[in-house]
C-alpha positions in Angstrom: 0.0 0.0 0.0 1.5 3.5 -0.6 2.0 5.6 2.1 -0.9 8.3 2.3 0.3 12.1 2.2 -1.2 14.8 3.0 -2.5 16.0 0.1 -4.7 12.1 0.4 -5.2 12.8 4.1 -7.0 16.1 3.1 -8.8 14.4 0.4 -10.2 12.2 2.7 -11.2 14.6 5.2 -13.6 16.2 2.1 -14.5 12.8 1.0 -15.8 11.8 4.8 -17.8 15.1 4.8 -19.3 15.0 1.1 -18.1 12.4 -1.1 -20.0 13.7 -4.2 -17.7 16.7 -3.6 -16.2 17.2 -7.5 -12.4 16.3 -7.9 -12.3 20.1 -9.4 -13.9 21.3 -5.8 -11.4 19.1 -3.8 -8.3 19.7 -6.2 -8.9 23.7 -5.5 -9.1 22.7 -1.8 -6.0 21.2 -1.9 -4.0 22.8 -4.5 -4.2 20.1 -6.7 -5.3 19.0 -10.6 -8.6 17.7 -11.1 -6.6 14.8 -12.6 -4.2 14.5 -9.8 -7.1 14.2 -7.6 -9.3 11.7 -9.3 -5.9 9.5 -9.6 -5.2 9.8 -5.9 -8.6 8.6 -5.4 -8.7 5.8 -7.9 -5.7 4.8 -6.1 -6.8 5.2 -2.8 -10.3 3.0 -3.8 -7.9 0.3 -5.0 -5.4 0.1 -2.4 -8.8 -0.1 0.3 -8.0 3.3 1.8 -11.9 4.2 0.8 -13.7 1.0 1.5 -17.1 2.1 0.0 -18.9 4.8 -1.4 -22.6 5.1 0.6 -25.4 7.0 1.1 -26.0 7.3 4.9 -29.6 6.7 5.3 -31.7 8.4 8.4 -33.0 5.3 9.9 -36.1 7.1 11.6 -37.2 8.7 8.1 -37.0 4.7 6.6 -39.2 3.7 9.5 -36.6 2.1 11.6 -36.3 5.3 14.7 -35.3 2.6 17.7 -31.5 2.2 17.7 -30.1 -0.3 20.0 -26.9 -1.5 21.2 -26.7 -4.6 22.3 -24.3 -7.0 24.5 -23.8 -10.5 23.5 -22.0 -13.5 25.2 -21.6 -17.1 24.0 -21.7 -20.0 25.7 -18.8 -21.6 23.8 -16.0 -19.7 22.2 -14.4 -22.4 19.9 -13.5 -21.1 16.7 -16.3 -22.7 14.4 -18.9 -20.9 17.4 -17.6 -17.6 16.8 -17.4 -18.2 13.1 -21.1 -19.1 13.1 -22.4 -16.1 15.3 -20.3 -14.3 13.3 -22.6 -15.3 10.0 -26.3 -15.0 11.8 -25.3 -11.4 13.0 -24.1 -10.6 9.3 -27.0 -12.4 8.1 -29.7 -10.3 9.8 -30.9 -7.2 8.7 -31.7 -5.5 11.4 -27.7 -5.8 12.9 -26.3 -2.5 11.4 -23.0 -2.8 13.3 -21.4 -6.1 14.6 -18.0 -5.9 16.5 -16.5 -9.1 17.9 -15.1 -7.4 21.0 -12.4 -8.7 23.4 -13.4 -8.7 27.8 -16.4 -10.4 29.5 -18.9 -10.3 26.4 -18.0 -11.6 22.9 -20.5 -9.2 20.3 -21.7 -5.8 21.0 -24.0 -5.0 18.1 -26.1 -2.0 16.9 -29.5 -2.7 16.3 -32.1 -0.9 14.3 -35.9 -1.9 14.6 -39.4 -0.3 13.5 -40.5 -0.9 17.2 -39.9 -2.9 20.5 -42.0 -5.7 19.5 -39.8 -6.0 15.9 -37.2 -6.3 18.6 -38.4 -8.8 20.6 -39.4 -10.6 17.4 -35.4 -10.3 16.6 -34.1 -11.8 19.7 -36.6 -14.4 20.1 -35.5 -15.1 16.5 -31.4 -14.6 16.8 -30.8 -15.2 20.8 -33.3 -17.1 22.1 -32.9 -20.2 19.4 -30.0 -20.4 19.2 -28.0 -22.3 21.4 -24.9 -20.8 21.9 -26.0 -17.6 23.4 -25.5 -17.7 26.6 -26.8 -14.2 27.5 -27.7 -10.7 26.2 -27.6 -7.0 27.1 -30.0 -4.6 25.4 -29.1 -0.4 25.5 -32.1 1.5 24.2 -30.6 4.6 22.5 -32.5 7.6 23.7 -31.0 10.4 21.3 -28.3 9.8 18.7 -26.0 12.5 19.5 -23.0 12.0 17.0 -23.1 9.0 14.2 -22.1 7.5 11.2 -17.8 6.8 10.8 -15.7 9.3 10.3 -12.2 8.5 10.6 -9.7 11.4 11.7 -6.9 11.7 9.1 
């Protein structure tokens, strides 16, 4: 991977803000070439710097307002277990976020559901049969102060 500068660093920073900013707009930003611009990103889209290119969708305005985080321990933590939690929590729609974490839980996911009985429905359907959840943890997120990734560069 090449080394990022900081002429990609402050690409990056526009790209994290607006990334249908125009190369012309971020060149004059950063005292480069359209050209040298589109390049650097090409490159950087290549090399996995910029892993996608999304639209960050409001989940209250799609009908999904209840965001929740949730704990998650297994009951065994052989490889082939983690492997397969790892799959039903990619699997399932309503896991936004899944971060195999290291301390007393395995999983802390983020959660978004229409309503509390779509969430019940969920963990009836992803804890509750299977067996190789030991226990769970649910956080109800009252107000989303600061979201989405954003990586400081």
């Amino acid at each position: 991977m090449t080394p990022l500068d900081s002429y990609d660093r402050a690409i990056l920073r526009i790209l994290q803000t607006d990334n249908r900013t125009s190369q012309q707009k971020i060149g004059e930003a950063v005292n480069l070439s359209a050209p040298s611009v589109q390049r650097r990103v090409r490159r950087m889209e290549a090399e996995g710097v910029i892993a996608a290119n999304v639209a960050v969708v409001d989940p209250a305005i799609v009908g999904l307002p209840i965001t929740i985080f949730v704990e998650v321990e297994l009951v065994s933590e052989l490889p082939t277990d983690i492997d397969a939690a790892k799959q039903i929590f990619r699997d399932a729609p309503e896991v936004q976020q899944c971060f195999y974490v290291t301390g007393e839980i395995d999983f802390v996911l983020v959660v978004v559901v229409e309503s509390m009985s779509a969430y019940e429905e969920f963990t009836r359907r992803i804890f509750f049969k299977n067996g190789n959840i030991k226990k769970f943890k649910t956080f109800v997120s009252m107000d989303p102060i600061k979201t989405g990734v954003k990586v400081s560069v």
